[in-house]
C-alpha positions in Angstrom: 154.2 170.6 95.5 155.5 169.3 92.1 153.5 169.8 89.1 153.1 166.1 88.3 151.4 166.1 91.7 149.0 168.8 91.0 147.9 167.5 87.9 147.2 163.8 89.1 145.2 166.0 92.1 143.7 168.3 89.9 142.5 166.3 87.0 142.9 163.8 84.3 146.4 163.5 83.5 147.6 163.4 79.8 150.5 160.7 79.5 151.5 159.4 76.3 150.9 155.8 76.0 152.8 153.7 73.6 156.4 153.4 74.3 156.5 151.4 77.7 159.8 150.7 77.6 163.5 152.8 76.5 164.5 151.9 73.2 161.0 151.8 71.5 160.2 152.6 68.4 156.4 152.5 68.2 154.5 155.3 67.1 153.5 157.3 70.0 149.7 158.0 70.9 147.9 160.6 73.5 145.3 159.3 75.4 143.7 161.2 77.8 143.3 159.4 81.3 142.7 159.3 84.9 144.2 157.7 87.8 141.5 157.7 89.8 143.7 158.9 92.9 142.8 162.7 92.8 139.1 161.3 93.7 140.3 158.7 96.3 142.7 160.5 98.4 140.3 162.2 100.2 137.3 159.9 99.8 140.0 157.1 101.9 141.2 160.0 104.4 137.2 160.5 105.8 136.9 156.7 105.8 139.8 155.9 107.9 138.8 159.3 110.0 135.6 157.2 110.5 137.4 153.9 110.5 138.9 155.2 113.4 136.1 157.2 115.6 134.4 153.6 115.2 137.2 152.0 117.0 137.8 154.2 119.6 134.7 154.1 120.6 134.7 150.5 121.0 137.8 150.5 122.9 136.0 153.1 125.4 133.3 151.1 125.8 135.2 147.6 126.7 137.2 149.8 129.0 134.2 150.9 130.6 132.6 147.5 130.6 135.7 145.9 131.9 136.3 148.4 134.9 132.9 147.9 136.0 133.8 143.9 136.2 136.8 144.8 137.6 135.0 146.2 140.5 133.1 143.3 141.1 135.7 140.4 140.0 137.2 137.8 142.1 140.9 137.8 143.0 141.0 135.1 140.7 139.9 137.1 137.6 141.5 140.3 138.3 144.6 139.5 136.5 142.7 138.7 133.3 140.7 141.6 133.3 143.2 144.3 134.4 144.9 143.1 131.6 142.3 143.6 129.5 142.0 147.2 130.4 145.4 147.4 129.5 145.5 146.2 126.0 142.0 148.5 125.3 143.8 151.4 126.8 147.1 150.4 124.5 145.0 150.4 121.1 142.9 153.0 122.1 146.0 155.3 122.6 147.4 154.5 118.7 144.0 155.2 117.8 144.6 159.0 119.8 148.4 159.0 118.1 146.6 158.5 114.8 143.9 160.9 115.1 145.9 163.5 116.1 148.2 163.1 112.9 145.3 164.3 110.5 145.2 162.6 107.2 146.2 159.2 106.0 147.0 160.5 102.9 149.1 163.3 103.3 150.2 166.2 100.4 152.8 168.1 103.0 155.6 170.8 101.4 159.5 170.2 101.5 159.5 173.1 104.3 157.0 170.8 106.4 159.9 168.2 107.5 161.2 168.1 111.3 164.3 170.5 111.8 166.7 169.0 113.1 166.5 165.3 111.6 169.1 162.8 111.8 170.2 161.4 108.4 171.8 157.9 107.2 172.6 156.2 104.2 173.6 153.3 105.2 177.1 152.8 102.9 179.5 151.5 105.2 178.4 147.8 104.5 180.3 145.2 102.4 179.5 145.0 98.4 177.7 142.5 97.6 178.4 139.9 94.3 181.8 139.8 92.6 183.8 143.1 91.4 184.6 140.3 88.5 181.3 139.6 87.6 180.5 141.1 83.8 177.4 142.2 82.2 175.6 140.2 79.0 174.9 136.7 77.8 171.5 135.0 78.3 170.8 133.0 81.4 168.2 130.1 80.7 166.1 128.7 83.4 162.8 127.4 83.5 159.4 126.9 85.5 157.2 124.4 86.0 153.9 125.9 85.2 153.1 128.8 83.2 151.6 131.8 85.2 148.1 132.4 85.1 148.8 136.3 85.1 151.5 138.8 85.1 149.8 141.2 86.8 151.4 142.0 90.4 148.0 142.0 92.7 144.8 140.8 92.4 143.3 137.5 91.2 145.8 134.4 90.8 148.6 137.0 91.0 150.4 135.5 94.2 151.7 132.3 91.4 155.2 131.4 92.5 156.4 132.8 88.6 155.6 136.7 91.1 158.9 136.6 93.0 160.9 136.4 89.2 159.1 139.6 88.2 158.9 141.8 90.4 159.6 140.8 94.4 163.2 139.3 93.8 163.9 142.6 91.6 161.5 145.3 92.9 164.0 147.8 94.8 161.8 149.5 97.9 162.4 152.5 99.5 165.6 150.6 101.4 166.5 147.0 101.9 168.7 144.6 104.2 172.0 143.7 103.6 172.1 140.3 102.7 175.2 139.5 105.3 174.8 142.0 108.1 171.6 142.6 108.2 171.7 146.4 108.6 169.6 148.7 106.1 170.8 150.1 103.1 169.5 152.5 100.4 167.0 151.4 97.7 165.4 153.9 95.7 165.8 156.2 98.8 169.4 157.7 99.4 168.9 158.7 102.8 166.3 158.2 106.0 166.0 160.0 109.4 163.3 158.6 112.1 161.4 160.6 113.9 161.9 161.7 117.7 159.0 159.6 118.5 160.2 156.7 117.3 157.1 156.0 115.0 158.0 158.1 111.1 160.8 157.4 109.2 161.5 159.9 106.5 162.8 159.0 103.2 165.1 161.0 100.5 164.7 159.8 97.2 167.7 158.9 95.2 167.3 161.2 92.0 168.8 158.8 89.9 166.0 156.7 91.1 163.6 155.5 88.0 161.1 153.0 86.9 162.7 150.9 84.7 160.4 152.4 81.4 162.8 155.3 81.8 160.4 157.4 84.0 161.0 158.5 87.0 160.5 158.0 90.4 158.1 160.8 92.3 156.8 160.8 96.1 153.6 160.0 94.6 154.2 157.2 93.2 154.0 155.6 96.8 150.7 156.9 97.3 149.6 155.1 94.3 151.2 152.1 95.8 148.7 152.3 98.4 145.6 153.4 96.7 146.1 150.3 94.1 146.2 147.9 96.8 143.3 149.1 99.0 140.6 150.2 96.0 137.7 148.1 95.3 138.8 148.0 92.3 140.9 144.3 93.6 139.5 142.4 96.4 142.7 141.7 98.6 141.0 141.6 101.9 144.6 141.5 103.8 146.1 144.3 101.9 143.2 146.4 102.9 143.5 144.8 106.0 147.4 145.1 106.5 147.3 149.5 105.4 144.3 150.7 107.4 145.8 149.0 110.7 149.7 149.2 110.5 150.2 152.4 108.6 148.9 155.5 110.3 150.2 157.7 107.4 151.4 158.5 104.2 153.4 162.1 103.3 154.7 163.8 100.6 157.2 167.0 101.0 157.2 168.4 97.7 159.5 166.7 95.0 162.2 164.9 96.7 160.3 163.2 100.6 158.2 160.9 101.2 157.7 159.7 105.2 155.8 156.6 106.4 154.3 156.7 109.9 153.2 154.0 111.8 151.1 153.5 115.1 153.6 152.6 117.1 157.3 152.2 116.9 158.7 149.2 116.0 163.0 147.2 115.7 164.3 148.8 112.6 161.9 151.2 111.6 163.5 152.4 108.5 163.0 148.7 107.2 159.7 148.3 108.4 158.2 151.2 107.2 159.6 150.8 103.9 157.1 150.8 100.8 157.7 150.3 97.0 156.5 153.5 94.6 153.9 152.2 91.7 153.9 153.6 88.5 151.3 156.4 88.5 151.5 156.5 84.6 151.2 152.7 84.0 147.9 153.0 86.0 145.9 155.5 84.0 143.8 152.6 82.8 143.2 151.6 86.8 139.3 150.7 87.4 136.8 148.0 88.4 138.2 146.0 85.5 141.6 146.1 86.6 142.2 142.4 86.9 141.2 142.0 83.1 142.4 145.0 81.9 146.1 144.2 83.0 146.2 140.6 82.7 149.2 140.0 80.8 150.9 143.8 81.5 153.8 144.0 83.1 154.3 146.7 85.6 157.5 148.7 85.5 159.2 148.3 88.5 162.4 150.0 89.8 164.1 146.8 89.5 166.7 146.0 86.3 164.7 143.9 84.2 161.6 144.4 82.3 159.6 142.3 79.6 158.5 143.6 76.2 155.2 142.4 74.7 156.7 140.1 72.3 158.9 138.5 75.4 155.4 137.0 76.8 154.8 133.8 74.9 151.8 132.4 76.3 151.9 129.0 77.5 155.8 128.5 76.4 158.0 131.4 77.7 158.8 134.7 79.6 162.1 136.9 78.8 163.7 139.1 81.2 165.6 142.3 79.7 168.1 144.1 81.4 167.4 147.9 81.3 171.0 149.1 79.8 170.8 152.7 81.5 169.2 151.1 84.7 169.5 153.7 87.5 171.2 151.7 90.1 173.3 150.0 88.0 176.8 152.4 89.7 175.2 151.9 93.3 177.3 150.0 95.6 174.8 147.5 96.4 173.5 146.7 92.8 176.6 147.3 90.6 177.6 143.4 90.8 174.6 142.0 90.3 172.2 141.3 87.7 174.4 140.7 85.1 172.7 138.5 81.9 171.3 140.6 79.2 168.1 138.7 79.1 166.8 136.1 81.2 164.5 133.1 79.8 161.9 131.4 82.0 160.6 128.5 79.6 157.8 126.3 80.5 158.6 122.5 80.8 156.0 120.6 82.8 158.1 117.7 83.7 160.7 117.9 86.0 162.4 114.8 84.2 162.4 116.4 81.0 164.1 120.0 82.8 166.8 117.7 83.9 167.5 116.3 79.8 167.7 120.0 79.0 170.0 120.9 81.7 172.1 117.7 80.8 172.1 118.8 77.1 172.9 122.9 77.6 169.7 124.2 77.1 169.6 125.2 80.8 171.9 126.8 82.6 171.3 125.9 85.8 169.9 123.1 87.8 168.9 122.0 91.1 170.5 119.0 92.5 169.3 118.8 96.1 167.3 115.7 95.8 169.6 112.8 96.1 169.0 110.8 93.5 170.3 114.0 91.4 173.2 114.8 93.6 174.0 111.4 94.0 173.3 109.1 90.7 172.0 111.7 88.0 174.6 113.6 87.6 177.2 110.7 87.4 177.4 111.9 84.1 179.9 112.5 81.5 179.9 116.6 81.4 180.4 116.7 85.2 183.1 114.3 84.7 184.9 116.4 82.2 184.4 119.7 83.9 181.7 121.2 82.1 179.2 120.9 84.4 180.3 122.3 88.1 178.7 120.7 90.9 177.6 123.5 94.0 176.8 122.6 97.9 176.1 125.7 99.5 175.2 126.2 103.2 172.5 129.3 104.1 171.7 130.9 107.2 168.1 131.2 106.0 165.1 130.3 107.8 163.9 127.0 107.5 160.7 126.4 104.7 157.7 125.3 106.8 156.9 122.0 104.8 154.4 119.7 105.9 151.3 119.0 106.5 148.7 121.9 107.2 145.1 120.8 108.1 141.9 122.6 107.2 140.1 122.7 110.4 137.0 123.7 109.0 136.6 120.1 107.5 133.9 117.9 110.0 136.8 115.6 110.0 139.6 117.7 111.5 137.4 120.0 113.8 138.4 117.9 117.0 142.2 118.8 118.2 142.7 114.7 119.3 141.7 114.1 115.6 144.2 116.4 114.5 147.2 115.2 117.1 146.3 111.3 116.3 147.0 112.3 112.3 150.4 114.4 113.1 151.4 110.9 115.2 150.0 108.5 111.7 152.2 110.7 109.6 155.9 109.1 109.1 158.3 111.9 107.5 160.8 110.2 109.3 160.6 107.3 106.9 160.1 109.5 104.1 163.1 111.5 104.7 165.5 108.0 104.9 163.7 106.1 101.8 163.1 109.1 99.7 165.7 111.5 100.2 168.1 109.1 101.8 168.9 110.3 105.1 170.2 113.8 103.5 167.6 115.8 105.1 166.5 116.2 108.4 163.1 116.5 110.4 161.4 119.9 110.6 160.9 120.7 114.4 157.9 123.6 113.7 157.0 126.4 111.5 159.8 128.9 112.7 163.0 126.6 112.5 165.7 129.0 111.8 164.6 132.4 113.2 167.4 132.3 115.8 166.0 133.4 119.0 162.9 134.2 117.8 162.4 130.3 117.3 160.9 128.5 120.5 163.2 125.3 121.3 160.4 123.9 123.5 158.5 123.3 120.4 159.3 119.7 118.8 157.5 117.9 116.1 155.6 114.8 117.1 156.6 111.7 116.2 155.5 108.6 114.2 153.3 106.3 117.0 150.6 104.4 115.6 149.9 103.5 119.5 149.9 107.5 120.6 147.8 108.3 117.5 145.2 105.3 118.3 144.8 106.7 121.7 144.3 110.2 120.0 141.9 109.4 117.6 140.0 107.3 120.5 139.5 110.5 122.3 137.9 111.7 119.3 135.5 108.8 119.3 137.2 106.5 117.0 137.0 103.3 118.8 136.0 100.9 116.8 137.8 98.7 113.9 136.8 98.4 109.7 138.1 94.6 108.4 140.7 96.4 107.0 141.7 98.0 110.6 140.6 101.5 109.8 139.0 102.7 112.7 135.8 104.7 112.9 133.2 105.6 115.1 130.1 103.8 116.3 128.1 105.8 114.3 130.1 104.1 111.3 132.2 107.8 110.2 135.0 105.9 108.7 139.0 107.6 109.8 139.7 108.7 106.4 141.5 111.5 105.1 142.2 113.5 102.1 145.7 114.6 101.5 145.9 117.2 98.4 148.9 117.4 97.0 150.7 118.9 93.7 151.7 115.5 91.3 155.2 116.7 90.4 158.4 115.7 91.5 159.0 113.0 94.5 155.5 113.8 95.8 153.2 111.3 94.6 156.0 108.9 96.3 156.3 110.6 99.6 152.8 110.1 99.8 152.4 106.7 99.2 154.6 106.0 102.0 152.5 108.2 104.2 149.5 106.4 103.5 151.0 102.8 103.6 152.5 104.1 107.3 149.0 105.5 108.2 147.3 102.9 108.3 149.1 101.3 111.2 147.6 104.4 113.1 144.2 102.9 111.7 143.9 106.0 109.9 143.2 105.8 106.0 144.9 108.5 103.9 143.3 109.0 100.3 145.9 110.3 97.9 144.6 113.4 96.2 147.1 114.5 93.4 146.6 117.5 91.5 148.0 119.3 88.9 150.0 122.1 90.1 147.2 125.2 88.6 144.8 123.2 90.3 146.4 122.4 92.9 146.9 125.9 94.0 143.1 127.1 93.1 141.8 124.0 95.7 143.9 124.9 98.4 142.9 128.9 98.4 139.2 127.8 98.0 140.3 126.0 101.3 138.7 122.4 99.6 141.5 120.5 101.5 141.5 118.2 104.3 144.9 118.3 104.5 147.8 119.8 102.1 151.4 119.3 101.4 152.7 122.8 101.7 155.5 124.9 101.9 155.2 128.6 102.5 158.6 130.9 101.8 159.9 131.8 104.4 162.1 135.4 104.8 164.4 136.7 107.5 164.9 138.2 109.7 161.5 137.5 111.8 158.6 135.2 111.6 155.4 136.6 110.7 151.7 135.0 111.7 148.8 137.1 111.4 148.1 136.7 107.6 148.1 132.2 108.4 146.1 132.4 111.8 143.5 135.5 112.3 140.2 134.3 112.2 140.0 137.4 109.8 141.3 135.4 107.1 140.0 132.0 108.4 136.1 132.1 107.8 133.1 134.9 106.3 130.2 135.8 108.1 128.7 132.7 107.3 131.3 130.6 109.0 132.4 128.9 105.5 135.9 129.1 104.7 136.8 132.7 103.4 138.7 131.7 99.7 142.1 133.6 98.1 144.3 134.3 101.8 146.7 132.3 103.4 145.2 130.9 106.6 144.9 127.7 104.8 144.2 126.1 108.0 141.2 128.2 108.4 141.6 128.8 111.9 139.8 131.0 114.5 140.6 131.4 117.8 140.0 134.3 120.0 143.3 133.8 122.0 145.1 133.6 119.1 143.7 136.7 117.5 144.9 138.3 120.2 148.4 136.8 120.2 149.4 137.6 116.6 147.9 140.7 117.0 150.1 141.8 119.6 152.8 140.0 118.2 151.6 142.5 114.8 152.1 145.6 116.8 154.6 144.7 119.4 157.4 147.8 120.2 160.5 145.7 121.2 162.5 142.4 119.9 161.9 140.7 123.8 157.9 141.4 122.8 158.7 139.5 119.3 160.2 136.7 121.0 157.4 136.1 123.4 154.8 136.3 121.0 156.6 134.4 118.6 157.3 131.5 121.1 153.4 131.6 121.9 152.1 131.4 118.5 154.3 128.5 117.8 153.6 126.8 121.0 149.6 127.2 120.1 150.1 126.0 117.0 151.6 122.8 118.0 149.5 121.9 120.9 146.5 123.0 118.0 148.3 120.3 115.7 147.8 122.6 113.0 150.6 121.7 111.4 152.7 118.5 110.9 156.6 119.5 110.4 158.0 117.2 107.7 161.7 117.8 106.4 164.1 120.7 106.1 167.7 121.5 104.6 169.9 124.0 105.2 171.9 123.9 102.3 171.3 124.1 98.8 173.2 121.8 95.9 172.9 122.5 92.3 174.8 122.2 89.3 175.8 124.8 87.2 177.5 124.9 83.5 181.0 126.3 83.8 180.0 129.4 81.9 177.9 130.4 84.7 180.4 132.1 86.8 179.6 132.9 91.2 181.2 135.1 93.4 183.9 133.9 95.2 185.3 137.1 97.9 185.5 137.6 101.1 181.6 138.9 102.0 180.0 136.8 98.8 181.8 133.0 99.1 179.5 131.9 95.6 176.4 133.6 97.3 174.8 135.8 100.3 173.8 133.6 103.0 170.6 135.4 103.7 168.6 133.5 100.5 166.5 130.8 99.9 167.9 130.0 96.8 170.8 130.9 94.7 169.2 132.9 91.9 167.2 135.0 93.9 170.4 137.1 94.7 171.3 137.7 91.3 174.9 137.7 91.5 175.7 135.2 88.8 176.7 136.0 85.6 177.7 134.7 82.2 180.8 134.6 80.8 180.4 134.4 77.0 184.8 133.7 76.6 184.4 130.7 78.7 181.1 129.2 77.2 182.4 129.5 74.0 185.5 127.4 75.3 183.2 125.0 77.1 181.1 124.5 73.5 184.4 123.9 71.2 185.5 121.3 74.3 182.9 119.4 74.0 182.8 119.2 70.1 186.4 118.0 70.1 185.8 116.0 73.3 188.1 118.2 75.5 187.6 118.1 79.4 188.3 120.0 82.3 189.0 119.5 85.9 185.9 118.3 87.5 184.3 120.8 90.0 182.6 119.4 93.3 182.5 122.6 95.9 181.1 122.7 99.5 180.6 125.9 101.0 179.8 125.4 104.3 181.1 128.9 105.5 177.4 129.8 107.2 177.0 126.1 108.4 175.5 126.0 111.8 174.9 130.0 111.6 178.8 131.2 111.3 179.3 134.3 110.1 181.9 135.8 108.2 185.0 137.0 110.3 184.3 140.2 111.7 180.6 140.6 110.6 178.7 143.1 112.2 175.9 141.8 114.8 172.1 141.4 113.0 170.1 144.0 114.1 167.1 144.5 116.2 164.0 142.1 114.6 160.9 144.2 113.0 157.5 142.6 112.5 156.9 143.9 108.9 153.9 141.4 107.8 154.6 140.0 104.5 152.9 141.8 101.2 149.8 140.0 100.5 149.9 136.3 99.3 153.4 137.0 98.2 155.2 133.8 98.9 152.6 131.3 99.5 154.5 128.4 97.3 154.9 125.1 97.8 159.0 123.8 97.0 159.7 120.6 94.7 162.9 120.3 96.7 164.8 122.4 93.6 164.5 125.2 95.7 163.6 128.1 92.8 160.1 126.6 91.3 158.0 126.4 94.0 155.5 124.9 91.8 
């Protein structure tokens, strides 16, 4: 056992507490602190002991119940039973597996690993970014909102300003190759799994550090866990998310760390994978956590960190790279993140980004709404070169955009209500008025997931008549002057539809509601401001929302969005702050997305997968409304992109451009760019398509993806809704 680990299990641990990041000059001050994790580690270990007796025993007993009605069933409800037995006997057995591993917390020495392991490292795949691509300059974006927090968890936390502090940078254990989708090292160097099928073990990279300089220990991931699950945050799904798919969490002495899980699942080493938290940042970690860290940045392992002074509140956040960054050699890392600093400032309207962008301020731009693709940019510095114009075609699965309805609402609770409004809503009007015919209609919620996708599934479409008979059904039969319908007992068809009040939005509705009322059906306009926006929609105060989750490959994910346990409270109201912002509750579907949650084998993930989405359209849960696969923007020509054989200007495997990081600045060039323009100089003009990954191609020769995990996603982690710019999501 290291000696960092026995103090944080013996004790307080003295840190010094000043200098958060390398190159600081403040005065440095000792401060005596505790963690908190010495007490909870075994505190957490007897509760999921309990946690798990508990369940057992309730497995036992509906295995008893159910062979008893087994003995008396018809042949008629044999199946259903027998196959109750069967999925009692299944959990009840990953209870045994669990029980018989011993602690969830687990303090194990280097001389306790397997003999006989298996190791990779997962180096023979392509580099990623541009061997060209040089370090420095200052990249300039902005965002649309200001974030209500810096903090990475807990209250207001999961605002879409998250991903550009720590997901899109946080290194984890090991990651996926953008291209070939095979696992590669993060702040681990090497994994073996386990005979079984069910642990992967992890050697950490010793180079490996947070990016205040300190470095990474196998603790650090137990800290990952015990800051997520404390009361000291209430994040029901985290807690949720740990006590049911991780079965346990070892240490072997300084350099191992091994993540078991309750069963085994497609690419284990992925799925297991965790991010280490920063033990020391933490020594200040208690019930007034959510205060206390408000506006401080965690380290992460990634390359960029923010000072202090870098947080202006209200105007701007800056980026720094770390210079002695640990993975800045690594094959995987060493062409990307390139700019110095990185400056996120705040610029409400969208119109006003676009001035900024037009006039250098910004760096980048996105262009994939026509009207800025087509007519905006018709512009002097993209006729004269300086501004470069980008179409670029991604394999990435398709953001589910629509309309998501709040069943909990009197309104919505009857399915026919539900199907009548998915036939009164015309995307296919709104994608040939507003965006011109350039996109297309969104099928379901898992468009893009290859054969994890279920083709049956189509997305209704625009029939006042179909919707008249639908909304009939649900006792809407008679007729308002103004030909909204309602019932006899005078409950007038009308419907709230919250949505945020930037971009094209307050448009697209408009036509909506205009095209609604054909269907009888009146659609009330509810615009918000983005931060409230986002607060009415996780208090679940919608009827119905314009909303676009992120989406990330390679596999769908559902039990976050549809268990009832995130749906509704004990009371039956609408449980606030998780993403089932349909507040559904179904019994069947529990027990689809839980199996889908724990299932061992891809052909399980695809019939899962194909029932969710299937349920969710015959629930009209959800009203498709318009996808891309491509992304355009327009870039000044000192913003340089990749351009080899594996990175043609980006990885296909993105949502966006900048979330790969393989950009970069080239100061020579900019410098030209700025004298050209002061003696009115021009380039060639730059209009690229790279439609390399259109219609899924890959790269010649790429190796095949690899088996599908069901990893659920970190709590409220990408629950944004996307201006059609692609990167805000605000």
């Amino acid at each position: 056992m290291s000696m960092l680990h026995q103090s944080i299990l013996k004790g307080s641990l003295t840190i010094m507490l000043a200098c958060c990041f390398s190159g600081c000059d403040r005065k440095e001050e000792v401060v005596e602190r505790s963690l908190g994790l010495e007490a909870f580690i075994p505190q957490y270990n007897r509760y999921i002991k309990d946690w798990l007796a508990t369940e057992k025993a309730g497995f036992e007993k509906i295995i008893e119940e159910s062979e008893q009605a087994l003995a008396a069933a018809t042949e008629k409800e044999r199946p259903r039973i027998e196959d109750q037995i069967d999925e009692a006997q299944r959990a009840k057995s990953r209870i045994e597996y669990r029980q018989a591993l011993g602690d969830y917390f687990a303090i194990k020495q280097e001389s306790d690993l397997p003999a006989g392991l298996v190791w990779e490292d997962g180096m023979g795949e392509p580099e990623i970014g541009d061997p060209r691509a040089t370090k420095g300059g200052v990249f300039n974006f902005y965002m649309l909102q200001f974030p209500p927090t810096v903090r990475p968890f807990g209250k207001e936390s999961n605002n879409s300003f998250r991903g550009r502090l720590y997901d899109e940078l946080d290194v984890s254990l090991v990651g996926m190759h953008p291209l070939t989708n095979k696992v590669i090292p993060g702040v681990a160097r090497k994994w073996a799994v386990s005979e079984d099928g069910q642990t992967v073990y992890y050697e950490l990279d010793p180079d490996a550090k947070f990016n205040d300089g300190v470095a990474i220990r196998p603790q650090d991931f137990h800290t990952f866990v015990y800051i997520r699950v404390s009361d000291n945050v209430s994040d029901p799904y985290a807690k949720q998310y740990f006590r049911a798919q991780i079965a346990q969490v070892a240490t072997y002495g300084d350099r191992y760390v091994s993540v078991t899980l309750p069963e085994p699942k497609p690419l284990m080493p992925l799925f297991a994978s965790l991010s280490p938290a920063a033990s020391h940042f933490y020594q200040d970690y208690s019930a007034d956590y959510v205060d206390r860290y408000q506006w401080k940045v965690a380290p992460t392992t990634g390359p960029y960190y923010v000072k202090d002074e870098d947080i202006q509140k209200g105007v701007s956040i800056t980026l720094t790279r770390a210079k002695d960054w640990w993975a800045k050699d690594k094959r995987y890392y060493q062409h990307r993140f390139n700019p110095d600093k990185i400056v996120y400032t705040t610029i409400r309207d969208d119109s006003k980004a676009f001035e900024l962008f037009r006039a250098g301020q910004l760096d980048v731009y996105y262009l994939t709404r026509p009207d800025l693709w087509y007519e905006k940019t018709e512009i002097r510095p993209v006729y004269e070169g300086h501004i470069e114009r980008y179409k670029f075609y991604t394999q990435y699965p398709r953001v589910p955009r629509g309309a998501y309805l709040n069943v909990i609402r009197p309104m919505l609770k009857d399915v026919n209500t539900r199907r009548g409004v998915a036939h009164a809503l015309n995307w296919q009007k709104v994608i040939d008025v507003i965006f011109r015919g350039d996109f297309s209609r969104l099928q379901q919620m898992s468009q893009g997931f290859g054969p994890y996708t279920n083709p049956d599934v189509k997305a209704r479409e625009f029939s006042p008549s179909t919707a008249r008979e639908y909304f009939a059904e649900a006792g809407y039969t008679e007729e308002d002057s103004d030909g909204i319908l309602r019932k006899p007992s005078g409950d007038r068809l009308a419907i709230n539809m919250t949505y945020p009040r930037a971009s094209d939005y307050p448009k697209i509705v408009a036509i909506l509601k205009e095209e609604a009322q054909k269907a009888g059906m009146e659609l009330r306009a509810d615009g918000q401001e983005a931060t409230v926006f986002y607060k009415t929609v996780m208090k679940k105060e919608h009827d119905m929302v314009i909303w676009g989750w992120g989406a990330t490959p390679p596999f769908p994910r559902y039990y976050q969005f549809f268990h009832s346990k995130n749906a509704v409270d004990i009371d039956g109201k609408a449980k606030p702050q998780t993403n089932n912002i349909n507040s559904y509750s179904d019994p069947h579907m529990d027990k689809i997305v839980t199996a889908l949650r724990n299932a061992r084998t891809t052909e399980e993930v695809k019939k899962y997968s194909w029932e969710v989405q299937q349920m969710v359209h015959d629930e009209a849960l959800f009203s498709p409304a318009w996808m891309t696969d491509y992304v355009r923007i327009g870039s000044w020509r000192w913003v340089r992109w990749p351009d080899t054989e594996h990175t043609p200007f980006n990885v296909p495997t993105i949502y966006e451009p900048l979330e790969s990081y393989v950009l970069w600045i080239d100061e020579e060039r900019k410098q030209e760019t700025l004298k050209a323009m002061r003696k009115k100089q021009s380039f060639p003009e730059v209009q690229r398509v790279i439609d390399v990954f259109k219609d899924g191609i890959k790269l010649k020769e790429s190796p095949p993806a690899p088996e599908l995990n069901d990893q659920e996603q970190q709590p409220l982690d990408t629950e944004v809704f996307d201006d059609e710019k692609g990167a805000q999501g605000e």
